[in-house]
C-alpha positions in Angstrom: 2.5 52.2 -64.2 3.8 51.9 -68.0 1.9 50.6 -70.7 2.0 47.3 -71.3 2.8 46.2 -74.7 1.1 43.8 -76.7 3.8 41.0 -78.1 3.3 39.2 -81.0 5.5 36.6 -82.7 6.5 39.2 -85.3 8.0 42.8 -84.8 5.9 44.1 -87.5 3.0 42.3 -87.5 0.6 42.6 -90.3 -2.6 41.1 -91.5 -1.1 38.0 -93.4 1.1 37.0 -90.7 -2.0 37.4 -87.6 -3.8 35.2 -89.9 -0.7 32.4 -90.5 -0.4 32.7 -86.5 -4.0 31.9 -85.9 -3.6 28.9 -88.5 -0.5 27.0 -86.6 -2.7 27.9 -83.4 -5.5 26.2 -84.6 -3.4 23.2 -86.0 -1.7 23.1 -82.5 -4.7 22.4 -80.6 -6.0 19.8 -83.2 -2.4 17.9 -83.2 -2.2 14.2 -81.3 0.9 15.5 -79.0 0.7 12.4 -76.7 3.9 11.1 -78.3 5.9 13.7 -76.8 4.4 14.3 -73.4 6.1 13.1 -70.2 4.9 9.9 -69.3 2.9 9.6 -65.9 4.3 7.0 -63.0 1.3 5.1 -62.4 2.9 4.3 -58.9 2.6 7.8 -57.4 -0.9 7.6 -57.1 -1.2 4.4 -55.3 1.2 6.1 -52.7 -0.7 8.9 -53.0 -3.9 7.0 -51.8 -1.6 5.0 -49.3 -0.4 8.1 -47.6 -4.6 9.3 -47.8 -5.5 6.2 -46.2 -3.2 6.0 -43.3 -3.7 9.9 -42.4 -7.3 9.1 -41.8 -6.4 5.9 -39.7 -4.5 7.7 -37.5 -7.3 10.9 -37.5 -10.0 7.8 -36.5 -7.4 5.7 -33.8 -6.5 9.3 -32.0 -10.1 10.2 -31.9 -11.1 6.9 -30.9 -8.8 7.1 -27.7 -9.4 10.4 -26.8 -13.0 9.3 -26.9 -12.1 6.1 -24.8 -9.5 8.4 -22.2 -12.8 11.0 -21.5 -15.6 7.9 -21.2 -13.5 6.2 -18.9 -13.3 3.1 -20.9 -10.0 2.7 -19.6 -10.7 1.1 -16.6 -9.8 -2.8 -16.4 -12.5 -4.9 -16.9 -14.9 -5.3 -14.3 -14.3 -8.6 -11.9 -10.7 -8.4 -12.4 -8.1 -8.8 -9.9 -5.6 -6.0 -9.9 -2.4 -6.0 -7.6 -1.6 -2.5 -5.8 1.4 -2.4 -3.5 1.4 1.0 -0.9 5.0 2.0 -0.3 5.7 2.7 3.3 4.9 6.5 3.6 3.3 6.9 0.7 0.5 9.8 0.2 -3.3 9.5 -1.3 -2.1 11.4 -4.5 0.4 8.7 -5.0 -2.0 6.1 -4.8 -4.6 7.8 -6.5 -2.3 8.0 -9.6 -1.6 4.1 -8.9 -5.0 3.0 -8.8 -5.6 4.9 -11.9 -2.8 3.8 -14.0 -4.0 0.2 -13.3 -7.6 1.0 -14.4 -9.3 0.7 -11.1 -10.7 4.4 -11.0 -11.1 6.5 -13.7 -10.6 9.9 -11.5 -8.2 10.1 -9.4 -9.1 13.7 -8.0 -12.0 11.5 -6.3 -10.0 9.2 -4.8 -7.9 12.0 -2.9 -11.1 14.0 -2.1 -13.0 11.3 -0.6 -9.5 10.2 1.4 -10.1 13.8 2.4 -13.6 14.0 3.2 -13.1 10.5 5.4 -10.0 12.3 7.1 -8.3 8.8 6.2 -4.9 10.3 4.8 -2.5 8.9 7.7 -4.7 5.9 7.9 -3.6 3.9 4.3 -1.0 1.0 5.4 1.7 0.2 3.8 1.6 -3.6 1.6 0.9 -5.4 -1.1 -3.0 -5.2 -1.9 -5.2 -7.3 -4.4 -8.1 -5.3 -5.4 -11.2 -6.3 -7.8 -12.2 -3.8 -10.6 -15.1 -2.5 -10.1 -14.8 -1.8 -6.8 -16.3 1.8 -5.5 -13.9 4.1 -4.0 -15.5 3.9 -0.7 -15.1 -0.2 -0.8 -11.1 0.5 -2.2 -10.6 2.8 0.7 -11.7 0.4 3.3 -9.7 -2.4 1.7 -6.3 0.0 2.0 -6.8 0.7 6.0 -6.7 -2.9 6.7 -3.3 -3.8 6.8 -2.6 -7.0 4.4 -1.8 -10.3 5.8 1.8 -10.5 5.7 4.0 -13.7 6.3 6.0 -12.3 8.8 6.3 -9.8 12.1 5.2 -6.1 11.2 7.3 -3.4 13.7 5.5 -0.3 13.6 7.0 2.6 13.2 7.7 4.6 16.5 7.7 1.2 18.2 9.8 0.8 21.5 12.4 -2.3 22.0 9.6 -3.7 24.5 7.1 -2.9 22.2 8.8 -4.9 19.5 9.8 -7.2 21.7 6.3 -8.5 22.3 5.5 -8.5 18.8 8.3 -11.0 18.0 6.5 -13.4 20.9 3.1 -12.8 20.1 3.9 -13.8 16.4 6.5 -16.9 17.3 4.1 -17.9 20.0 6.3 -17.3 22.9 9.2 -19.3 21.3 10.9 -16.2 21.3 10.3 -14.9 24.2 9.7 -10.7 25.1 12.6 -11.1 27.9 15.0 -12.9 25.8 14.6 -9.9 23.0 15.0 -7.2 25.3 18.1 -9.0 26.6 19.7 -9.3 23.7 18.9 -5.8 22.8 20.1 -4.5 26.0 23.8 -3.7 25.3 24.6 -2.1 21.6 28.2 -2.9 22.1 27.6 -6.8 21.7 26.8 -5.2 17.8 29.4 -2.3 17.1 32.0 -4.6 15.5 29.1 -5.2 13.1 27.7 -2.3 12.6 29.5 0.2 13.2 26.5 3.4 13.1 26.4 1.1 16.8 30.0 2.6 17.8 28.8 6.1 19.5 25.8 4.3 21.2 28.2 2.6 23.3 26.6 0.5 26.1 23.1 2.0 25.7 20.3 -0.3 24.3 19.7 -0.4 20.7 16.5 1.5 21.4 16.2 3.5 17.9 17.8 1.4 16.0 15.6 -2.1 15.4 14.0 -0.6 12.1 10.2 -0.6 11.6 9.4 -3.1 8.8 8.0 -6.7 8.4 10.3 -9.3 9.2 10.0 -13.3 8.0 11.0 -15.3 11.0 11.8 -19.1 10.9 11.5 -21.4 13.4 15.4 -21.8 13.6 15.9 -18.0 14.2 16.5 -16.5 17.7 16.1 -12.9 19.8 19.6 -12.8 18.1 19.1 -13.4 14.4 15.7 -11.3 14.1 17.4 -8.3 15.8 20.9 -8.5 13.3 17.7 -8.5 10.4 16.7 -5.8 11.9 20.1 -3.8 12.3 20.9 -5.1 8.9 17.6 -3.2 7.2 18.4 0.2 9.4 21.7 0.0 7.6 20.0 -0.6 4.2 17.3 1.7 4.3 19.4 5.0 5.7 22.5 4.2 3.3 21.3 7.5 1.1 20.5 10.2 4.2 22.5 13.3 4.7 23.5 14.0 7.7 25.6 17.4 7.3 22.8 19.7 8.5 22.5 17.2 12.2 26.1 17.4 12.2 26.3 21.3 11.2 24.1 21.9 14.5 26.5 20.2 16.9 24.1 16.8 16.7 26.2 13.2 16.1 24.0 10.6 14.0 22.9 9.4 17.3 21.8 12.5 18.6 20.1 13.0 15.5 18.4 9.7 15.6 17.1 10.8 19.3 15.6 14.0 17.5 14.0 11.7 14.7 12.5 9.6 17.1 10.7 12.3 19.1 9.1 14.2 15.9 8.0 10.3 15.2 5.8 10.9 18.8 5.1 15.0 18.1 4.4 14.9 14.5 2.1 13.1 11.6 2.9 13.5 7.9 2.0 16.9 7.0 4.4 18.3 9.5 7.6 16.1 10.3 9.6 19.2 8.9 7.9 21.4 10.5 8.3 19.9 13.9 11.7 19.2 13.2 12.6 22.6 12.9 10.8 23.7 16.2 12.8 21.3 18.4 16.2 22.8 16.6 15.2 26.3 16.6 14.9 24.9 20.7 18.3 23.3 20.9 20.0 25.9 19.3 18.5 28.5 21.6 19.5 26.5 24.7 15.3 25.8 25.6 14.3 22.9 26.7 12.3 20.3 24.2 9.3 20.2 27.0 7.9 16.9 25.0 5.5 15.1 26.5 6.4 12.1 24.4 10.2 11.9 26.1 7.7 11.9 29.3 5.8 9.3 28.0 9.0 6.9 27.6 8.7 6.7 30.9 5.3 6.4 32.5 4.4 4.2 28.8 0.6 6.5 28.6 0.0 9.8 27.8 1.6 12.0 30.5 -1.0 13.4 33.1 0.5 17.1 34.7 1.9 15.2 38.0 3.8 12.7 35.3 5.3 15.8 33.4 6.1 17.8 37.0 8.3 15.0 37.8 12.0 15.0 37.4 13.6 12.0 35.4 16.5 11.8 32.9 14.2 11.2 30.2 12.0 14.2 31.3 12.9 17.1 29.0 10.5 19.7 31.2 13.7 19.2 33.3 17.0 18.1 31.4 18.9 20.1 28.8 19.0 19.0 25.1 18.1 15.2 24.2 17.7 12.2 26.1 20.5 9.3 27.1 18.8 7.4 24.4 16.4 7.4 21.4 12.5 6.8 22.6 11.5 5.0 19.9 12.7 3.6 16.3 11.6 6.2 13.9 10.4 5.9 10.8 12.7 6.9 7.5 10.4 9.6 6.6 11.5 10.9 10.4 15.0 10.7 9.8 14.8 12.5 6.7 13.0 15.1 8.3 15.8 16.0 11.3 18.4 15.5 7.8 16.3 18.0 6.1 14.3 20.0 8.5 12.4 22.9 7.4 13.5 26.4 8.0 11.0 28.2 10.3 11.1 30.8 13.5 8.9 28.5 15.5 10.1 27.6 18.9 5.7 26.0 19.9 3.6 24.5 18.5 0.3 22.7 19.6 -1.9 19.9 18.2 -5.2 18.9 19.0 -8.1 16.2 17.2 -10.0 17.9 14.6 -12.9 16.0 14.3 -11.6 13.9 11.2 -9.5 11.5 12.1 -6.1 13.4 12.4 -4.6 15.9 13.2 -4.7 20.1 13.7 -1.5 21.6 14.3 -1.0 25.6 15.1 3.0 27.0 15.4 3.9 29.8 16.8 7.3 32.0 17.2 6.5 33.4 20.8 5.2 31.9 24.2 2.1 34.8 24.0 1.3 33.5 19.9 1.2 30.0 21.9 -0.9 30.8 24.8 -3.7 32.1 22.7 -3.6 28.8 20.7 -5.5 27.1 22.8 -6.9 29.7 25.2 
């Protein structure tokens, strides 16, 4: 690294002009320069301490609700009422995350583990709720299995046309009475120019088709007008499904609402796909369904082994493929299921009570996988 020089003001420096140098130094740091120094805006630092000020307010507010978001002081105040409306086939997680966001519980892992632990995750209706903060889980939970009071006629899902038929009486008090409705729901053709999803069902009854919801009735409606409400929501609610994997099977709409309204009687939430798939990986292998809830159409209980070992058209230990008619009006969530079945290699499955509340399903790919199910 070179040397580096020592610089002076002169090129030949000598003693007289050091000591002149250090002089004019001297007098330079004794001289009043403030005349010619740049002058100082006396608004930069009030923005300066502006800009200070709101960086800690921010630092304090973000700390303060991260503080508030980990003690829970989120929840709405204690004693208040709270509205919660349950979609129809909505799951705990969904209205764990709804209780939550309206400050009713503060976690909403607990809710869905206690919904878990209480086997209760098939058992939360659908409706409009009010609930009080403060509430425990436990007391919000028993609130959400009672269905709400609702001004109007709830059809179940997976209900039959007598089945809703004595619903409508029961809640007009017999004005409307179960005969009339079945009547009236007796021949789909009376419909078709209306509806036309009704043109393929031809004479049959509408069975499938009166969709499960809550229905207003006044005392000027009839058998008639309730069951055009009811055509009108089916065509409503199942304006978005796809029907192209039905149809890609060899299934029209109305075979594919027979199929829906089977898995409706074979299946509960966790496994509508699932069951879906087994009855197609059936059809398209030319086996019989073998469903005791076709069976149960019939004999209206829970098939004993003389019910299933006789031969009916609704039978399907007996008959090919699906049944004259749907069993039941499925649910969307069963529709979307035979639109959008899962892929599998079952062709069994079996389902048995376990313990909780629902249900414990095992699916096999062979007869001998089956067998030892429940061997």
């Amino acid at each position: 690294m070179p040397r580096r020089r020592n610089i002076t003001y002169s090129a030949h420096p000598t003693h007289a002009a050091r000591a002149a140098h250090a002089k004019g130094d001297k007098a330079f740091r004794t001289y009043d320069t403030s005349a010619i120094r740049p002058k100082r805006n006396p608004i930069l630092p009030i923005i300066a301490i502006i800009v200070l000020i709101a960086a800690i307010a921010a630092i304090v507010f973000g700390a303060t609700n991260f503080i508030r978001g980990c003690s829970g002081s989120n929840l709405a105040p204690e004693g208040t009422e709270v509205q919660i409306v349950i979609e129809e086939g909505e799951g705990a997680k969904s209205v764990a995350k709804s209780l939550a966001d309206a400050g009713l519980i503060s976690n909403p892992n607990e809710f869905t583990d206690r919904i878990s632990t209480l086997g209760a995750e098939n058992n939360l209706y659908p409706g409009t709720y009010t609930l009080v903060a403060g509430q425990s889980v436990d007391e919000i939970i028993q609130v959400l299995q009672t269905p709400p009071t609702v001004n109007g006629v709830t059809i179940p899902e997976g209900s039959t046309i007598q089945q809703t038929a004595e619903f409508v009486s029961a809640y007009t008090n017999g004005r409307i009475s179960a005969d009339s409705f079945v009547a009236a729901a007796s021949n789909a053709s009376a419909y078709a120019s209306e509806y036309p999803f009704l043109a393929e069902v031809g004479e049959n009854s509408l069975e499938g088709f009166l969709f499960p919801k809550t229905y207003p009735i006044a005392e000027e409606d009839t058998a008639d007008t309730v069951i055009r409400a009811m055509l009108s929501q089916y065509a409503s609610e199942t304006t978005s499904l796809d029907w192209s994997y039905a149809e890609s099977k060899g299934l029209s709409r109305y075979d594919a609402v027979k199929l829906a309204s089977i898995v409706e009687k074979e299946s509960d939430a966790n496994y509508r796909s699932t069951v879906a798939s087994v009855f197609y990986n059936r059809l398209a292998d030319n086996m019989r369904l073998q469903s005791d809830a076709t069976v149960a159409y019939v004999v209206g209980h829970d098939p004993t082994a003389d019910d299933v070992a006789t031969e009916n058209e609704y039978n399907t230990y007996f008959i090919d493929g699906l049944p004259p008619t749907p069993i039941n009006s499925p649910s969307l969530a069963c529709l979307k299921a035979v639109c959008e079945p899962e892929e599998t290699n079952y062709y069994f499955f079996y389902f048995e009570d376990d313990g909780n509340g629902g249900l414990k399903y095992s699916f096999s790919e062979t007869y001998e996988e089956h067998q030892s199910t429940y061997e």
